[in-house]
C-alpha positions in Angstrom: 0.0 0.0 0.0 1.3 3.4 -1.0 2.7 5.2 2.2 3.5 9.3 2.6 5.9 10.5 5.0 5.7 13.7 6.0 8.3 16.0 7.8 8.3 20.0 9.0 11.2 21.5 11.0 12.1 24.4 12.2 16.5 25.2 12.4 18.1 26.6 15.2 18.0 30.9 15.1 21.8 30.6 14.6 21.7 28.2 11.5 23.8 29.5 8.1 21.2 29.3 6.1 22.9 29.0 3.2 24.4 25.4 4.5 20.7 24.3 5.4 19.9 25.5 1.9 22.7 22.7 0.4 21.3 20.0 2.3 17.8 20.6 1.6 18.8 20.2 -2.2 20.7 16.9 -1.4 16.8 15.8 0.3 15.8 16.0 -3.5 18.5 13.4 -4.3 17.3 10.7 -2.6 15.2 9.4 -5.2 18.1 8.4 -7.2 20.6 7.6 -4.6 19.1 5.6 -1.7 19.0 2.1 -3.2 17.8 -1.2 -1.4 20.2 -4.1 -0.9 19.3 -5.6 -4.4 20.2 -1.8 -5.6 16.8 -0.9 -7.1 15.8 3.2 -6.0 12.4 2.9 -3.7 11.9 6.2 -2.8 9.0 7.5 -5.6 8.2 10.9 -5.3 9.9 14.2 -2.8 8.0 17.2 -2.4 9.1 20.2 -0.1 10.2 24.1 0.4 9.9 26.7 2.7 6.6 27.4 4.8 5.2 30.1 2.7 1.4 31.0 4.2 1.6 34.6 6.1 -1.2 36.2 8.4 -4.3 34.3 9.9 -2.9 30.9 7.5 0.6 31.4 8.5 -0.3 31.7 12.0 -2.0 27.9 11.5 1.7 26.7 10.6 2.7 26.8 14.4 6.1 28.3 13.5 7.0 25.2 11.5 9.6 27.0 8.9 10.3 23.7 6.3 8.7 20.7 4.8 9.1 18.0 2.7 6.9 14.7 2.0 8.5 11.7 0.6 6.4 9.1 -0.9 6.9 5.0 -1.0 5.5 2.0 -2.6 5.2 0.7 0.6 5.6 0.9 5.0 8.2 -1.3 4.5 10.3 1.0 2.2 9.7 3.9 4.3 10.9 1.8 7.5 14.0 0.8 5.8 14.6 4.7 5.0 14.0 5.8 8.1 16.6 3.2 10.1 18.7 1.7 7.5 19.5 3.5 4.6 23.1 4.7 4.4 22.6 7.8 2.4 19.4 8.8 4.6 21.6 7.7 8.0 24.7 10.4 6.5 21.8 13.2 5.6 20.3 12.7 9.3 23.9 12.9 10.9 24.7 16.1 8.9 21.2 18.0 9.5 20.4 16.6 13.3 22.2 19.5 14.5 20.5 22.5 12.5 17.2 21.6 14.2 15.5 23.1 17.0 12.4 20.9 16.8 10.6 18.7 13.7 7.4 16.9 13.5 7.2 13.6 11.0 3.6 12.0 10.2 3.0 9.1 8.1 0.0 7.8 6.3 -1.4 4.9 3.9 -3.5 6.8 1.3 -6.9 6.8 2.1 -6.6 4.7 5.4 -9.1 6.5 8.2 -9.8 3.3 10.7 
């Protein structure tokens, strides 16, 4: 069953932003570089960018600055991702410490019970 990951962050107030900008271009890269054991890509589509709502609809963001959702054939590829994939481990080593907080959600399409 498809499943969508979904992740918002917010960076520390003393982050470069210029070296957050590099690695949230290498997020885009994943598609072609995280490969399972057998080497076959898994991860189907990345979307993300910058928080862009202002007034009453920015307000509803809760301060959450970036976003990104990542979608996968199935819960199993977005498990191995999350906890084994050596290009996603090296990304989450490098960004861990720009972030003050983030929030990650997942869902199977159409799935409400």
């Amino acid at each position: 069953m498809p499943t969508s990951h979904v992740i918002a962050v917010k960076l520390k107030e003393d982050v470069d932003l210029a070296a957050a900008r590099k690695l949230f271009e290498r997020v885009y890269e994943f598609k072609e570089i995280c490969k399972k054991p057998d080497d076959t890509t898994y991860v189907k589509a990345i979307r993300g960018g910058k928080q862009v709502t202002e007034g009453l609809l920015g307000q509803l963001a809760k301060g959450w600055e970036y976003a990104f959702l990542f979608a996968f054939e199935s819960s199993t590829d977005l498990e191995y991702f999350l906890l084994k994939d050596p290009e996603h481990q090296k990304f989450a080593a490098d960004f861990r410490p720009l972030l003050a907080d983030a929030v990650a959600l997942t869902f199977n399409d159409r799935t409400f019970d």
